[in-house]
Backbone of each chain as ProteinMPNN parsed JSONL, in Angstrom:
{"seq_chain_A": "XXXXXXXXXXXXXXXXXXXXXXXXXXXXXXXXXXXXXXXXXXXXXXXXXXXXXXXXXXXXXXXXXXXXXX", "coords_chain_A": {"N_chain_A": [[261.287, 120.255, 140.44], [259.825, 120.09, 137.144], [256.799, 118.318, 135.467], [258.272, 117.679, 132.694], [260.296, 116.921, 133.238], [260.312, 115.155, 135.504], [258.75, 113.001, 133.521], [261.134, 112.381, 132.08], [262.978, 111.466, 133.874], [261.139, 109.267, 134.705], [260.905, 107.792, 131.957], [263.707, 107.121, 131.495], [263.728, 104.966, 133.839], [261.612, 103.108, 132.991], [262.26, 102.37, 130.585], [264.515, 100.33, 131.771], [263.431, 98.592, 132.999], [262.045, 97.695, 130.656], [263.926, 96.572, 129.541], [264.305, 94.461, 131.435], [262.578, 92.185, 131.473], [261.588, 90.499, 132.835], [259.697, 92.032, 134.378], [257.047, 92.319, 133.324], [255.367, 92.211, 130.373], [253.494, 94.115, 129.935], [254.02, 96.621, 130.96], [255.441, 97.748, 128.616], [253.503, 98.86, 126.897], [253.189, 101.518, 128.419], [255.272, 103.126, 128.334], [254.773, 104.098, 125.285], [252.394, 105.557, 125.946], [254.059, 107.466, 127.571], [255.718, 108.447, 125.868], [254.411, 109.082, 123.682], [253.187, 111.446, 124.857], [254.347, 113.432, 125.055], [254.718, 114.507, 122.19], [251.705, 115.483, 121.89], [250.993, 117.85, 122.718], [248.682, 120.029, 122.777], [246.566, 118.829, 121.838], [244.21, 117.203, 122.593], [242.006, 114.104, 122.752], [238.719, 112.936, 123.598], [239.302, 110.283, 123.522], [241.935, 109.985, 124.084], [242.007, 110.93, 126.562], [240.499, 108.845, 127.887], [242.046, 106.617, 128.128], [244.222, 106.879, 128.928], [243.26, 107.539, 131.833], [242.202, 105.023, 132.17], [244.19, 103.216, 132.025], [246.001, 104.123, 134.636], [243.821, 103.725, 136.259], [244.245, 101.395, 136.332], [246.739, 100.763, 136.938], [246.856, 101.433, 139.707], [245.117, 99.932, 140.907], [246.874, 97.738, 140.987], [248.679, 98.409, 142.553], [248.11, 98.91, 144.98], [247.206, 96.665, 145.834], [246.455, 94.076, 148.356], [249.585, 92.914, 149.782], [251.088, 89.43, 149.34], [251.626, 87.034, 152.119], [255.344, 86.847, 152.907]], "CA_chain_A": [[261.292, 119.45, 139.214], [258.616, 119.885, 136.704], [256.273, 117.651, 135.033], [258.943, 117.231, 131.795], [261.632, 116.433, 133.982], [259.972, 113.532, 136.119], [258.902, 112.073, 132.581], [262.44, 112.479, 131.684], [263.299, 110.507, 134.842], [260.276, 108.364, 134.329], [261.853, 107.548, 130.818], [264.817, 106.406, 131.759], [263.226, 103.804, 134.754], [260.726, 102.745, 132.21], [263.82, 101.483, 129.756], [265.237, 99.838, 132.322], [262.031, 97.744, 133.219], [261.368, 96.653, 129.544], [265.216, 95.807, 129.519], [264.34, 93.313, 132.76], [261.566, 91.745, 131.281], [260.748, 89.787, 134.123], [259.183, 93.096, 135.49], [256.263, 91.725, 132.4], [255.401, 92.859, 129.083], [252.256, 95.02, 129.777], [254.749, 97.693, 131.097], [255.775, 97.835, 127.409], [253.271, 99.964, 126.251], [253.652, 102.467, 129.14], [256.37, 103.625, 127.512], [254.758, 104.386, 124.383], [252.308, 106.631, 126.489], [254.584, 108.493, 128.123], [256.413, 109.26, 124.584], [253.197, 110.158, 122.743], [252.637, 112.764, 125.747], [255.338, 115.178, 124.588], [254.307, 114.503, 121.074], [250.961, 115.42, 121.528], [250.591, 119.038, 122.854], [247.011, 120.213, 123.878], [245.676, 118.105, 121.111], [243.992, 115.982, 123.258], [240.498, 113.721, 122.607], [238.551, 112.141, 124.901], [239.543, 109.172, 123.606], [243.067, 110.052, 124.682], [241.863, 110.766, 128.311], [239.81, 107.354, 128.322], [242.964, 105.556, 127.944], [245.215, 107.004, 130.321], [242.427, 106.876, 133.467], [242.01, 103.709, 132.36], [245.563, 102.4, 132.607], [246.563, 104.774, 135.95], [242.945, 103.1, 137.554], [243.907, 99.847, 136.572], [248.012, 100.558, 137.82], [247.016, 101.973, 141.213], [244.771, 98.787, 141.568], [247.235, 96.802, 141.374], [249.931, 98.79, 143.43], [247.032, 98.964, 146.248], [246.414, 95.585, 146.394], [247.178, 93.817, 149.459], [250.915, 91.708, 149.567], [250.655, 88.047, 149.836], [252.436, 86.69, 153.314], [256.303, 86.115, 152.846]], "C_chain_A": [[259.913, 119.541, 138.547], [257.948, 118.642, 136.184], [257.225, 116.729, 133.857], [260.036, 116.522, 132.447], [261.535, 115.128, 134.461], [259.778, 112.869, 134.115], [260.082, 111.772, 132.511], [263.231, 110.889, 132.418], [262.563, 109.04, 134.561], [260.957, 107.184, 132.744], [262.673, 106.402, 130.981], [263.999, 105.031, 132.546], [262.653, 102.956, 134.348], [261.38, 101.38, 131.188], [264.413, 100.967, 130.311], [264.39, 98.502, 132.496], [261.837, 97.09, 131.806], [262.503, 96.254, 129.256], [265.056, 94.489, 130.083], [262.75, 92.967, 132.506], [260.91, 90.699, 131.697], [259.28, 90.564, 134.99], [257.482, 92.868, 134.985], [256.343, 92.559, 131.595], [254.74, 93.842, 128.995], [253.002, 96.186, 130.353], [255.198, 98.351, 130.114], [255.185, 99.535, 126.6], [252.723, 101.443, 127.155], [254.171, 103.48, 128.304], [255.828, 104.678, 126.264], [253.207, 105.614, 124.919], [253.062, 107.69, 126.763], [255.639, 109.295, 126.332], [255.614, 110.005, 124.08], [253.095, 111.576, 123.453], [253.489, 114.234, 124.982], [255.216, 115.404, 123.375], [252.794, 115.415, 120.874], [250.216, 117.036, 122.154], [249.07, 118.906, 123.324], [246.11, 119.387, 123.102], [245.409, 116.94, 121.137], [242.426, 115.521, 123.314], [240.101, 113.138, 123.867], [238.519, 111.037, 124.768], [241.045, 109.045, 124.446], [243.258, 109.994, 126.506], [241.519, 109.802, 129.535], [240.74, 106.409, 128.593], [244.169, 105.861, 129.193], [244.494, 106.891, 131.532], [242.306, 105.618, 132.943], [243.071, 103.043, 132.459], [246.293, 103.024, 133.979], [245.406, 104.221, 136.946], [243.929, 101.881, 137.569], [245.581, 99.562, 137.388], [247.732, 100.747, 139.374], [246.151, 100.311, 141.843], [245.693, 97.854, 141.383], [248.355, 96.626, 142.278], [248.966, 99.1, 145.094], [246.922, 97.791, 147.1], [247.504, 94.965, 147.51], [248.579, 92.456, 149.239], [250.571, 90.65, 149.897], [251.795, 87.939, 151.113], [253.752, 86.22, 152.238], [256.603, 84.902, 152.61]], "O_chain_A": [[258.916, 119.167, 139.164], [258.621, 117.658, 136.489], [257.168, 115.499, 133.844], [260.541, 115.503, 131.976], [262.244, 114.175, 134.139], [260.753, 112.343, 133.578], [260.284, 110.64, 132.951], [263.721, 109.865, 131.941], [263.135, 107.985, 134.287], [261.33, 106.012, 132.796], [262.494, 105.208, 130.739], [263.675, 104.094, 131.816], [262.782, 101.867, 134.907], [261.161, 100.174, 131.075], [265.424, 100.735, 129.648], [264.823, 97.43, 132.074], [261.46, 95.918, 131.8], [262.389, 95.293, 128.494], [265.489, 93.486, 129.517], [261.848, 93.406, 133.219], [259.965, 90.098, 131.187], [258.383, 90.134, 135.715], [256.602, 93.101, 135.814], [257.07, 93.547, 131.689], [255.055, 94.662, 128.133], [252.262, 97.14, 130.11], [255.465, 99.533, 130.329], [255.707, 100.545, 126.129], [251.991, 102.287, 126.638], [253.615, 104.421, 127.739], [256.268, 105.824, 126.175], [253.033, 106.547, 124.135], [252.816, 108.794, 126.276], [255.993, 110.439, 126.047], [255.737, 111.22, 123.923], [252.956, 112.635, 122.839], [253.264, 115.387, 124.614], [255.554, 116.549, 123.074], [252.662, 116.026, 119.813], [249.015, 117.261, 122.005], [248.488, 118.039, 123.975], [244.975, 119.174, 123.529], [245.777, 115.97, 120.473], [241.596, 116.291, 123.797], [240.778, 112.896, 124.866], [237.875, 110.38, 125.586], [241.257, 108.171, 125.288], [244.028, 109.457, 127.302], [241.729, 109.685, 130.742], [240.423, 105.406, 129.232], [244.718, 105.15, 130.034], [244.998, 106.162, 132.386], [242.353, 104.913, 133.951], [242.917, 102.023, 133.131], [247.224, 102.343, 134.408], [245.636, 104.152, 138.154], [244.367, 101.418, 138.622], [245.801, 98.62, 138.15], [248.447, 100.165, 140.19], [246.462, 99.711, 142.872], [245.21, 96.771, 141.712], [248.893, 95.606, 142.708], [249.49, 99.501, 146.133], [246.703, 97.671, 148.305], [248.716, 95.144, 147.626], [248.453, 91.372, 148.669], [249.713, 90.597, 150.778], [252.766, 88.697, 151.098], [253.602, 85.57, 151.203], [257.778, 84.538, 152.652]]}, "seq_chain_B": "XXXXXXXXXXXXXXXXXXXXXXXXXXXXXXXXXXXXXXXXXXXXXXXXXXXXXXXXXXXXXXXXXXXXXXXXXXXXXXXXXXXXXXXXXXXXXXXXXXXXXXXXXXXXXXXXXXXXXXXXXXXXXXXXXX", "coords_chain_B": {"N_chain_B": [[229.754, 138.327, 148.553], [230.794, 135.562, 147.869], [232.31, 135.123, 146.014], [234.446, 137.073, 147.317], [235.616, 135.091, 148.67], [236.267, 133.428, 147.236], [238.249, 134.001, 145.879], [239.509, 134.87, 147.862], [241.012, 132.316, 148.497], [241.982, 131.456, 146.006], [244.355, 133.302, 146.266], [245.454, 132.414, 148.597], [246.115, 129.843, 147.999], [247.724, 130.634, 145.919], [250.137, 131.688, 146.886], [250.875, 129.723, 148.446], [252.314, 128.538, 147.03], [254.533, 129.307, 145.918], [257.564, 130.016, 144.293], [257.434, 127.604, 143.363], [258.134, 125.205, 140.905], [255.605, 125.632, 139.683], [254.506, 127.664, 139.38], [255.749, 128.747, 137.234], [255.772, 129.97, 134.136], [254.992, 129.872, 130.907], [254.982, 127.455, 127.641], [255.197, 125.169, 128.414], [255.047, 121.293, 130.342], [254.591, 122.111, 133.31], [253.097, 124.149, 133.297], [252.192, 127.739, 133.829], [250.671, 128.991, 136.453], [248.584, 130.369, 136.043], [247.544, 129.785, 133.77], [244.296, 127.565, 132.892], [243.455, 124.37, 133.76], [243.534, 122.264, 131.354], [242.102, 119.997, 129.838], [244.277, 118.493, 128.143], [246.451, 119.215, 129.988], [245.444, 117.669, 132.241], [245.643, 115.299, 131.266], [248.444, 115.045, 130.836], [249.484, 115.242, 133.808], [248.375, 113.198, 134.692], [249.271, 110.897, 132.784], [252.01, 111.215, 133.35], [251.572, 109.942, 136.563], [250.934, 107.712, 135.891], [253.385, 106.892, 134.656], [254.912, 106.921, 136.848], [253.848, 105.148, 138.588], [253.427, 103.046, 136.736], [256.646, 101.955, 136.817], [256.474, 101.763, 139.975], [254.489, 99.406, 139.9], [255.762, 97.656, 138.37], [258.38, 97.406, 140.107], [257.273, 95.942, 142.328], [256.32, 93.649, 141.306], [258.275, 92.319, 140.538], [259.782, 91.956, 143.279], [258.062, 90.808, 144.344], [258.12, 88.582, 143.125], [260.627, 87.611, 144.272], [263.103, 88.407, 143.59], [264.378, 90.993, 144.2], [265.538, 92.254, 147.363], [264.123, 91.104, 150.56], [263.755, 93.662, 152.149], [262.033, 94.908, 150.272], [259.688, 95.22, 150.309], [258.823, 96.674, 152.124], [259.326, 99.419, 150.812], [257.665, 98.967, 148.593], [255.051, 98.932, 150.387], [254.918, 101.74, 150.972], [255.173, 102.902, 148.888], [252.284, 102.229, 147.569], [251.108, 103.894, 149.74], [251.276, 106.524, 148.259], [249.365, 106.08, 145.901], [246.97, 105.872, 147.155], [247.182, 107.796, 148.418], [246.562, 109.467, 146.24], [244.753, 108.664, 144.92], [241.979, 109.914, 145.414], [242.35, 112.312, 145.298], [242.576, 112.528, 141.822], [240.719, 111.564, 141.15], [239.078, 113.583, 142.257], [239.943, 115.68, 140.566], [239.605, 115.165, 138.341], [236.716, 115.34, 137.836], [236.219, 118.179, 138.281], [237.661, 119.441, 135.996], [236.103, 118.246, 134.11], [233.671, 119.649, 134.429], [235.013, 122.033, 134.471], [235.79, 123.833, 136.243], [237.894, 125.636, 137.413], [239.219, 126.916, 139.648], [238.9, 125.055, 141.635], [239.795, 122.938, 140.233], [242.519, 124.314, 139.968], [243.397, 124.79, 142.384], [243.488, 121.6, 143.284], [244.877, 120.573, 141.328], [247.801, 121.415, 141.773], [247.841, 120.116, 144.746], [248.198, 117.512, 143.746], [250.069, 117.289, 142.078], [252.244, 117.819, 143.797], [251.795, 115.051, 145.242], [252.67, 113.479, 143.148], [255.415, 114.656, 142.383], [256.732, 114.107, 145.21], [255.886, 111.462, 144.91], [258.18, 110.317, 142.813], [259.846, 111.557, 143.645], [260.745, 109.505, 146.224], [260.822, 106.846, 144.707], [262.716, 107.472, 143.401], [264.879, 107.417, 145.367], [264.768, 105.679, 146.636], [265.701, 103.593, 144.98], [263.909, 102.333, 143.153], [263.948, 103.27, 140.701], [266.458, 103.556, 138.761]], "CA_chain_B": [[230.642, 137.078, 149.65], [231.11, 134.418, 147.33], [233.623, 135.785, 144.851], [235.504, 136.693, 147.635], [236.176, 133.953, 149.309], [237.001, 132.343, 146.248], [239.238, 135.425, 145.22], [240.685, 134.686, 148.807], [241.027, 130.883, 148.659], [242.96, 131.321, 145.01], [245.129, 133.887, 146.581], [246.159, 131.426, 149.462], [247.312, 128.785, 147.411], [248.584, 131.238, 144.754], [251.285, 131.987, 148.165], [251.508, 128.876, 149.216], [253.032, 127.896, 146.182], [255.771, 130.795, 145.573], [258.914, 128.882, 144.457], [256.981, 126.314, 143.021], [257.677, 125.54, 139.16], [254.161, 125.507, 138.909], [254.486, 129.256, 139.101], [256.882, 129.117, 135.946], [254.53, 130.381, 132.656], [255.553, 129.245, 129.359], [254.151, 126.04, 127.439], [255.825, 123.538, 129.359], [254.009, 121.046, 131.093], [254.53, 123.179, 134.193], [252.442, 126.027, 132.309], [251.762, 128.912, 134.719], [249.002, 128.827, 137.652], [247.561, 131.59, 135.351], [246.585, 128.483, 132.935], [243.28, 126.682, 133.369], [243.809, 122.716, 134.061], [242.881, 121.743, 130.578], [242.179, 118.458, 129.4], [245.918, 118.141, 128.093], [247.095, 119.264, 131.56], [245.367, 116.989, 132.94], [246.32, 114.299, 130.78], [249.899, 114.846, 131.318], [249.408, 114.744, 134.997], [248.057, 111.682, 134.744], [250.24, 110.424, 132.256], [252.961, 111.217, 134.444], [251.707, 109.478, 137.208], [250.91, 106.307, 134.696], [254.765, 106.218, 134.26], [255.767, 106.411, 137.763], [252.9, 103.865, 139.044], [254.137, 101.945, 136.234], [257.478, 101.951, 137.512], [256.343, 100.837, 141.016], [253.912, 98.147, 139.762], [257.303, 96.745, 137.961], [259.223, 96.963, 141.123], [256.591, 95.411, 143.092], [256.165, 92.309, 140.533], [259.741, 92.006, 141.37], [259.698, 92.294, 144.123], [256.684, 89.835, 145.229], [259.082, 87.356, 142.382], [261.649, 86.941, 144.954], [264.304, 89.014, 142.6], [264.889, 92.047, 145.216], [265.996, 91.586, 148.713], [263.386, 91.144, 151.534], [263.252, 94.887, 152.266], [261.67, 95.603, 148.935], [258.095, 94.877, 150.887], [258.65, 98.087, 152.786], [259.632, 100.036, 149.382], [256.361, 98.425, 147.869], [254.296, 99.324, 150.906], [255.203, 102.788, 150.921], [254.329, 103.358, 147.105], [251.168, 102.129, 147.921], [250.433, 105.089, 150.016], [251.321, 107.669, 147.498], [248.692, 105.651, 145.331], [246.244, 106.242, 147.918], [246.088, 109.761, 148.5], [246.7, 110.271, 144.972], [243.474, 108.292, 143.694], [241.291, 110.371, 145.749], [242.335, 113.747, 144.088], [242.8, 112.379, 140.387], [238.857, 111.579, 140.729], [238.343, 115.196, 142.19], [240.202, 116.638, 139.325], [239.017, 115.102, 136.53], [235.325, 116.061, 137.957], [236.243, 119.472, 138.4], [237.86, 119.397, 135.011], [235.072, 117.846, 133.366], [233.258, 120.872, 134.624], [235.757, 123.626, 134.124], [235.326, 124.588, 137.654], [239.365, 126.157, 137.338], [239.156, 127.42, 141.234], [239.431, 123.929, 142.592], [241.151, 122.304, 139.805], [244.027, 124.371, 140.315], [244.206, 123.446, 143.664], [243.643, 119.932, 143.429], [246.111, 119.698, 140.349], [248.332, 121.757, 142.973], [248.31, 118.893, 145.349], [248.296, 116.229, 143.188], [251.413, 117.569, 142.119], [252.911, 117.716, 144.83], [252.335, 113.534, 145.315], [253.698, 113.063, 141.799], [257.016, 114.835, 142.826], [256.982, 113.298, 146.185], [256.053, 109.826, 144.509], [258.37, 109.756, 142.047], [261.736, 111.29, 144.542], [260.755, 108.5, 146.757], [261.267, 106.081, 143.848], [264.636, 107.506, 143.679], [265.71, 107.693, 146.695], [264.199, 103.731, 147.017], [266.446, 102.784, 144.238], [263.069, 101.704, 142.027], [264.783, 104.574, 139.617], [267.804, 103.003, 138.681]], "C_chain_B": [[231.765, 135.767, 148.87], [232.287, 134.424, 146.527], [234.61, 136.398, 146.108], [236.595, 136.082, 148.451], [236.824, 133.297, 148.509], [238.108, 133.087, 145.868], [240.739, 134.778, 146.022], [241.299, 133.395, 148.776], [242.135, 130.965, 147.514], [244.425, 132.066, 145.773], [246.436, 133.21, 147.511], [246.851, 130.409, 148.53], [247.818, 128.881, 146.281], [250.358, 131.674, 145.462], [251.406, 131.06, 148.652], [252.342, 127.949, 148.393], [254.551, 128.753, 145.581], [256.728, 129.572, 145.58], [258.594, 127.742, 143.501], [257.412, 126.648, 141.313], [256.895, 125.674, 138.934], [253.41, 126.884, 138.534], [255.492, 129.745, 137.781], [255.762, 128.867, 134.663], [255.343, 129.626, 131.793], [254.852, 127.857, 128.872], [254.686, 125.038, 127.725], [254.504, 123.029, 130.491], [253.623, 121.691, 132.286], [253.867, 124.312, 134.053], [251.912, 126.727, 133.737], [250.333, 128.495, 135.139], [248.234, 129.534, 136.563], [247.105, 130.875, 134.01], [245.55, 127.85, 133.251], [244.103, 125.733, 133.031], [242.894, 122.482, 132.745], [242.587, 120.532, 130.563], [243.252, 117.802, 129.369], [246.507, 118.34, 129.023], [247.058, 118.066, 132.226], [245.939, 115.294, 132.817], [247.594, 114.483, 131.232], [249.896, 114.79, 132.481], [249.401, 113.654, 135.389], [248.469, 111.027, 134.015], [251.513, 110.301, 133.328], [252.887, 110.209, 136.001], [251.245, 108.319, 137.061], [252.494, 105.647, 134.914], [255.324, 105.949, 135.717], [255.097, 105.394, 138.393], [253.504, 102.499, 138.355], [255.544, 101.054, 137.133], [257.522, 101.442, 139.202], [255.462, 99.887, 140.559], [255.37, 97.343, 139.283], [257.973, 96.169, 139.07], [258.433, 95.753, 142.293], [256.324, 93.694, 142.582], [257.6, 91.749, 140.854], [259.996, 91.491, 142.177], [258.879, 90.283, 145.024], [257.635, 88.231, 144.354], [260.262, 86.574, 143.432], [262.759, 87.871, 144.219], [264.663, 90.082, 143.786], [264.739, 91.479, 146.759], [264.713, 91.649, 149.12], [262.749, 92.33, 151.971], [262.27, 95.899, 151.265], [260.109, 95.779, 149.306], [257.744, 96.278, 151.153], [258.36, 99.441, 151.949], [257.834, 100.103, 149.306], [255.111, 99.142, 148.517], [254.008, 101.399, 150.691], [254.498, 103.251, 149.488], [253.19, 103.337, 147.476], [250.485, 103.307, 148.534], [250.529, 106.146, 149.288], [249.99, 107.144, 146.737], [246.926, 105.767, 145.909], [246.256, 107.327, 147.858], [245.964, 110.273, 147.052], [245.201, 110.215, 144.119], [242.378, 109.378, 144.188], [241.18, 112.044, 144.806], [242.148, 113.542, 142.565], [241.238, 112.046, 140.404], [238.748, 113.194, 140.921], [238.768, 116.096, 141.192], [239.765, 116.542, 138.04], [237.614, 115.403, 136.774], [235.494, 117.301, 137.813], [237.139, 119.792, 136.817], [236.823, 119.31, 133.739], [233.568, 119.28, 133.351], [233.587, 121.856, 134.575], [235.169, 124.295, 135.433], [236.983, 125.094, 138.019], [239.729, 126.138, 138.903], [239.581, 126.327, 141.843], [240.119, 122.961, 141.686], [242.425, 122.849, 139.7], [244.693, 123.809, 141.523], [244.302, 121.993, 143.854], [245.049, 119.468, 142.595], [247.675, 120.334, 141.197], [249.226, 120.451, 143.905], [248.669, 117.487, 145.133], [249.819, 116.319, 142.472], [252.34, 117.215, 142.853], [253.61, 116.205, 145.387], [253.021, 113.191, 144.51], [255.123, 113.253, 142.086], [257.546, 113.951, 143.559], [257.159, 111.665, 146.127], [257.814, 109.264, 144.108], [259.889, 109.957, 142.738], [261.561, 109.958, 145.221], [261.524, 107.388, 146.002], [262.802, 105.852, 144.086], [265.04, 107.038, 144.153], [265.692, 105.839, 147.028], [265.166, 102.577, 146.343], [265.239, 101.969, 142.678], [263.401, 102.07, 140.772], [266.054, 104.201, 139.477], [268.667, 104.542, 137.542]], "O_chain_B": [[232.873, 135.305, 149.14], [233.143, 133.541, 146.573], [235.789, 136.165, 145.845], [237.759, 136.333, 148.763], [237.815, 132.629, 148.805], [239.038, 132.395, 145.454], [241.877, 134.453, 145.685], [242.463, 133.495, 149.163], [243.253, 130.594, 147.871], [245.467, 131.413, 145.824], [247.658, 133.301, 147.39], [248.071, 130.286, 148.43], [248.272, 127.97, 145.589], [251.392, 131.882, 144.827], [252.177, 131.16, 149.607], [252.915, 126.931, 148.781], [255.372, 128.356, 144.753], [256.8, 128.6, 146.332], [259.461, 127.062, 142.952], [257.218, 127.666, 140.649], [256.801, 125.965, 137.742], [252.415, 127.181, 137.874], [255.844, 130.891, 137.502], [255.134, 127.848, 134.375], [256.257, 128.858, 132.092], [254.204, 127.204, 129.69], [254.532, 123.974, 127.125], [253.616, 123.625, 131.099], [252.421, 121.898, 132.453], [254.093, 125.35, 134.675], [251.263, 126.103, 134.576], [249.363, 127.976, 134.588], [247.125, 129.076, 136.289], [246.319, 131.445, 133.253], [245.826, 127.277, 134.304], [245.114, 125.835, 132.336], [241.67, 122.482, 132.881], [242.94, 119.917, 131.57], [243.51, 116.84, 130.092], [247.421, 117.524, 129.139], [248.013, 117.446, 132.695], [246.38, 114.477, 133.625], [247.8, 113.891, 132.291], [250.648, 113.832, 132.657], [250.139, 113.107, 136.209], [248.106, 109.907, 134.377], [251.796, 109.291, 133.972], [253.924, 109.795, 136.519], [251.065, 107.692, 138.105], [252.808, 104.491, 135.198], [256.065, 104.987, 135.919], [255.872, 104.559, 138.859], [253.882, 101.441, 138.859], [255.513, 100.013, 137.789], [258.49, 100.815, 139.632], [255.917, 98.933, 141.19], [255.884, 96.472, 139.985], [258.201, 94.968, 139.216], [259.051, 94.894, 142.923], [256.174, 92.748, 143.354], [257.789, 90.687, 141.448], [260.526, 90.389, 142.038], [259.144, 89.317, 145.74], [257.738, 87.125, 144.883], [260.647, 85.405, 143.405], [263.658, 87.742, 145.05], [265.624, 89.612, 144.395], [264.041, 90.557, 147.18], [263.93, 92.167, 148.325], [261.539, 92.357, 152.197], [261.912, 97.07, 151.388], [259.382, 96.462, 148.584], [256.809, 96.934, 150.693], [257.513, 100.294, 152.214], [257.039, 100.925, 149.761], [254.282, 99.764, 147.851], [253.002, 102.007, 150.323], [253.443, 103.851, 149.279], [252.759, 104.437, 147.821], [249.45, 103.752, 148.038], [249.72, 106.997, 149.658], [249.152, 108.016, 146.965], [245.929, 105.743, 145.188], [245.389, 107.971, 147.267], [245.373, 111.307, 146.739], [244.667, 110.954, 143.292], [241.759, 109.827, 143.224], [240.359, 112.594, 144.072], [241.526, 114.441, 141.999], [240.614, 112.415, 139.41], [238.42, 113.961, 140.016], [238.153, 117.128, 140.921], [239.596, 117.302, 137.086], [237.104, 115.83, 135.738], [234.707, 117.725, 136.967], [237.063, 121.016, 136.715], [236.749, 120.029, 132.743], [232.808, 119.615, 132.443], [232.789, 122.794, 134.606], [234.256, 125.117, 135.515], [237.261, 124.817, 139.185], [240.54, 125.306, 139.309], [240.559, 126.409, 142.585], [240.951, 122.191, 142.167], [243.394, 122.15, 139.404], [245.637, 123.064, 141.789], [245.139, 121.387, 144.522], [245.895, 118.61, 142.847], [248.645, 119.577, 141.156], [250.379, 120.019, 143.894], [249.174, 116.629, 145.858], [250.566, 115.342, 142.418], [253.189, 116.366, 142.584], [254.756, 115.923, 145.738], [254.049, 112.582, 144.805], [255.945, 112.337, 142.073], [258.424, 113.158, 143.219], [257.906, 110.888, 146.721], [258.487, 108.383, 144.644], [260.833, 109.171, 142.643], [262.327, 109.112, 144.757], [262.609, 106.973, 146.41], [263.595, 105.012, 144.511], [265.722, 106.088, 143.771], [266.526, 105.095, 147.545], [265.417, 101.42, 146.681], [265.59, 101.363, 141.666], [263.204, 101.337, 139.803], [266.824, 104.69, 140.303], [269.855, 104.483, 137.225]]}, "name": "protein", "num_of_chains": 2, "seq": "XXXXXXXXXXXXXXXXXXXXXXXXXXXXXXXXXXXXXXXXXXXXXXXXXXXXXXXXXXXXXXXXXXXXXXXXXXXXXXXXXXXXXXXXXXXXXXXXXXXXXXXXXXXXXXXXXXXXXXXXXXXXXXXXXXXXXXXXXXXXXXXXXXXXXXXXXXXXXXXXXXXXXXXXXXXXXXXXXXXXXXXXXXXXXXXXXXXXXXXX"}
């Protein structure tokens, strides 16, 4: 599976999540990343690059962090 | 010496990838090994693994809500380790990016690949991927 494909997948899972908007809102503009991407070919700034490490640091910290007890 | 070790080193994980889409040319994000790891590569890499992180932070808020069964911990945990080995490379690539050092950002974007896939079947397979 390439890169287009998982988005693809990604996509879909994404729309499901801002359907179940319990999941919160800041997932919202995910979404509108992963659309721009296929929009936006190699014409990419380094403002563009600032923004995605900065929302994939700030997701992994929070998929890192440790579970609270049951 | 130096050139060809590195010659040899590309060669190895130009064969250890045979099969791989990542050996399929054309301008798809998949663009041929025989592409440097641009900027936009790299972005979409990391875009890509924006959306599926996303996608487990969601499940995990869920999750920790009480909304998914009990087993969803295990799920949760699990992500977590893709998130782990992944952060370690996505620093070494965007250094070696930032430097146009190609040689080891192919391989890194290589393996970092590799978690992305692996992340995001997991998902699947987990049910986080509805």
């Amino acid at each position: 599976m390439n890169l287009e494909a998982i988005l693809g997948v990604i996509n879909k899972g994404l729309s499901v999540l801002e359907t179940a908007a319990e999941a919160g809102n800041d997932i919202v503009p995910i979404l509108n990343i992963i659309k721009s991407l296929t929009q936006q070919g190699s014409s990419i700034t380094q403002a563009d690059l600032d923004a995605t490490e900065k929302q994939l640091d700030k997701l992994l910290d929070e998929l890192e962090a440790p579970l609270p007890d049951a | 010496m130096r050139k060809i070790i590195l010659a040899c080193a590309l060669a190895l994980s130009l064969s250890a990838c045979a099969g791989n889409s990542l050996l399929v040319g054309g301008p798809s994000l998949s663009a041929s090994i025989d592409n440097p790891v641009t900027p936009a590569r790299l972005n979409a890499i990391e875009a890509t693994f924006v959306g599926v992180a996303a996608l487990a932070v969601g499940y995990r808020r869920l999750c920790l809500k009480g909304t998914l069964p009990p087993t969803c911990r295990d799920v949760v945990v699990k992500m977590s380790g893709y998130s782990r080995t992944a952060r370690p490379l996505i620093a070494r690539l965007r250094g070696y990016v930032k430097n146009n050092d190609q040689v080891n950002a192919i391989v890194v974007f290589q393996q970092l690949y590799g978690v992305v896939t692996d992340f995001q079947s997991y998902a699947t397979t987990a049910g986080v991927v509805k």
